[in-house]
C-alpha positions as CSV (number, residue, x, y, z in Angstrom):
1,X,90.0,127.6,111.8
2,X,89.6,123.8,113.4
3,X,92.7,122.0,114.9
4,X,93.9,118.7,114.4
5,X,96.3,116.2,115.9
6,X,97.6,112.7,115.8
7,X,95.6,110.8,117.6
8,X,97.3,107.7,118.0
9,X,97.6,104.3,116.5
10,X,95.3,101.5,115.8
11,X,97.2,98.0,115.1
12,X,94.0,96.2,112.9
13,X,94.4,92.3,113.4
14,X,92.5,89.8,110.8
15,X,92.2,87.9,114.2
16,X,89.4,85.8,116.0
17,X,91.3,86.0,119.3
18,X,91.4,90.1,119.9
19,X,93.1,88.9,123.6
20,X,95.7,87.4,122.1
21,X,96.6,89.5,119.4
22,X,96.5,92.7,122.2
23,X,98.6,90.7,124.3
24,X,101.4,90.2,121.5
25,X,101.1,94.1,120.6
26,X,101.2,94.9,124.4
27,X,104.4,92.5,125.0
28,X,106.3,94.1,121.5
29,X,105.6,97.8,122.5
30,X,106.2,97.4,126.4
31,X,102.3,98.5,127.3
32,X,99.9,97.0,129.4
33,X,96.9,95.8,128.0
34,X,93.1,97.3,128.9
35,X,90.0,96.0,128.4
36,X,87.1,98.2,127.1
37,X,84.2,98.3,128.2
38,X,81.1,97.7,126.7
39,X,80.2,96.5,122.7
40,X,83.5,98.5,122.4
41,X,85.8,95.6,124.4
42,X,84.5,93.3,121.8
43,X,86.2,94.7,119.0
44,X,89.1,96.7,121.0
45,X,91.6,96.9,123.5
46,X,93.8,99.7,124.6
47,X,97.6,99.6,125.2
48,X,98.8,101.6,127.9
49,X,101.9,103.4,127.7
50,X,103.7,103.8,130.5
51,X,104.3,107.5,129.8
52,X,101.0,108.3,128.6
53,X,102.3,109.8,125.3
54,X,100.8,107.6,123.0
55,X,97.1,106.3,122.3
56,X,97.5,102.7,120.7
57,X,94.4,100.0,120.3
58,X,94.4,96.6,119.2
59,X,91.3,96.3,116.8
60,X,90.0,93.0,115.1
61,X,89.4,93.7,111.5
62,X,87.9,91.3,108.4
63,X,90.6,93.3,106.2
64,X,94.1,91.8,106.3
65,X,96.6,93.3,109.2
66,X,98.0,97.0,108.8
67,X,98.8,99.3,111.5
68,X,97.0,102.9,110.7
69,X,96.8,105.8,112.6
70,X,93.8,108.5,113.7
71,X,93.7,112.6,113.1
72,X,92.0,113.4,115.9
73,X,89.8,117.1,115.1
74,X,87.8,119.4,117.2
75,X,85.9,119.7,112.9
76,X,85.8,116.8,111.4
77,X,84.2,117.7,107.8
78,X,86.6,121.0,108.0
79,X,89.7,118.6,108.6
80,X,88.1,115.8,105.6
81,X,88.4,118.7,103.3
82,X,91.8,119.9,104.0
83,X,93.1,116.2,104.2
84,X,91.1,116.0,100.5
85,X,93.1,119.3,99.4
86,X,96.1,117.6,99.8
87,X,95.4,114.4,97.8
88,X,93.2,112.0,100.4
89,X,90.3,110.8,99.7
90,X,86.9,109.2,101.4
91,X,86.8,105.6,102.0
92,X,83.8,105.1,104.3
93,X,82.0,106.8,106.7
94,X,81.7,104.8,110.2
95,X,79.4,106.4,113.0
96,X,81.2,109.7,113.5
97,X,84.2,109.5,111.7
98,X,85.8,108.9,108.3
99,X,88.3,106.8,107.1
100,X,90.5,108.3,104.7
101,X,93.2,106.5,102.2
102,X,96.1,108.8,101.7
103,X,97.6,109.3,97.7
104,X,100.2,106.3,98.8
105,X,97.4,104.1,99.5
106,X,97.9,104.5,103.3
107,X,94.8,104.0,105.3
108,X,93.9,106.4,108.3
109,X,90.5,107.6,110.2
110,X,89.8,111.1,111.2
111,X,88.2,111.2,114.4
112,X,86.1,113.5,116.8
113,X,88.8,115.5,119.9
114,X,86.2,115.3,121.8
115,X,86.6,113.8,125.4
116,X,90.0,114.5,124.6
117,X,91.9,115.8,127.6
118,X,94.7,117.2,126.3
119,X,93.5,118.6,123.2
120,X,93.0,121.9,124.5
121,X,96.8,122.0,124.0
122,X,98.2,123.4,121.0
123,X,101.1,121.2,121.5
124,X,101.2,118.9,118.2
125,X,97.9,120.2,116.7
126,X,97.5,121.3,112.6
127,X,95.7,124.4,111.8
């Protein structure tokens, strides 16, 4: 059986200026703001909680603004299926990992555990 686990949260910004919009988000939530590196820093930044609990990214979008959230899996066709079992369905698939839209119309992404170093855990996983 595969586990899964929230992830964290993405805040998508219809936005030009990703340095801005990260430092708003990063101001609001009380988290410092981190650049990424590589073709990854273009369209991202993280936002550091001070408590490492949470995983939140600012990510520039063509869609209008939404905050959505990731499933993180150590399976992700296993965890697509189950999520499709209880009323999701496929959006698109983007390298690795799928975006999903819930039955209330929600939009989320179910993403690969791995690198993750906490995962391991069964602390807030889904099986």
């Amino acid at each position: 059986m595969h586990k899964s686990k929230l992830a964290g949260f993405i805040v998508d910004c219809q936005t030009e200026d990703l340095g801005h919009a990260a430092q708003f988000w990063g101001g609001a939530l009380g988290m410092a703001v981190q650049h990424l590196p590589g073709d990854e820093g273009k369209k991202y930044m993280r936002l550091v909680d001070p408590n490492a609990a949470l995983h939140v990214e600012v990510q520039t979008v063509t869609h209008p603004s939404r905050v959505h959230l990731d499933i993180e899996t150590d399976d992700i066709e296993s965890e697509v299926i189950r999520l499709e079992r209880l009323g999701a369905r496929r959006v698109q698939q983007i390298e690795s990992w799928w975006v999903m839209e819930a039955p209330t119309g929600h939009r989320f992404c179910v993403v690969s555990a791995e690198g993750s170093p906490d995962f391991s855990s069964r602390a807030n996983c889904w099986e």
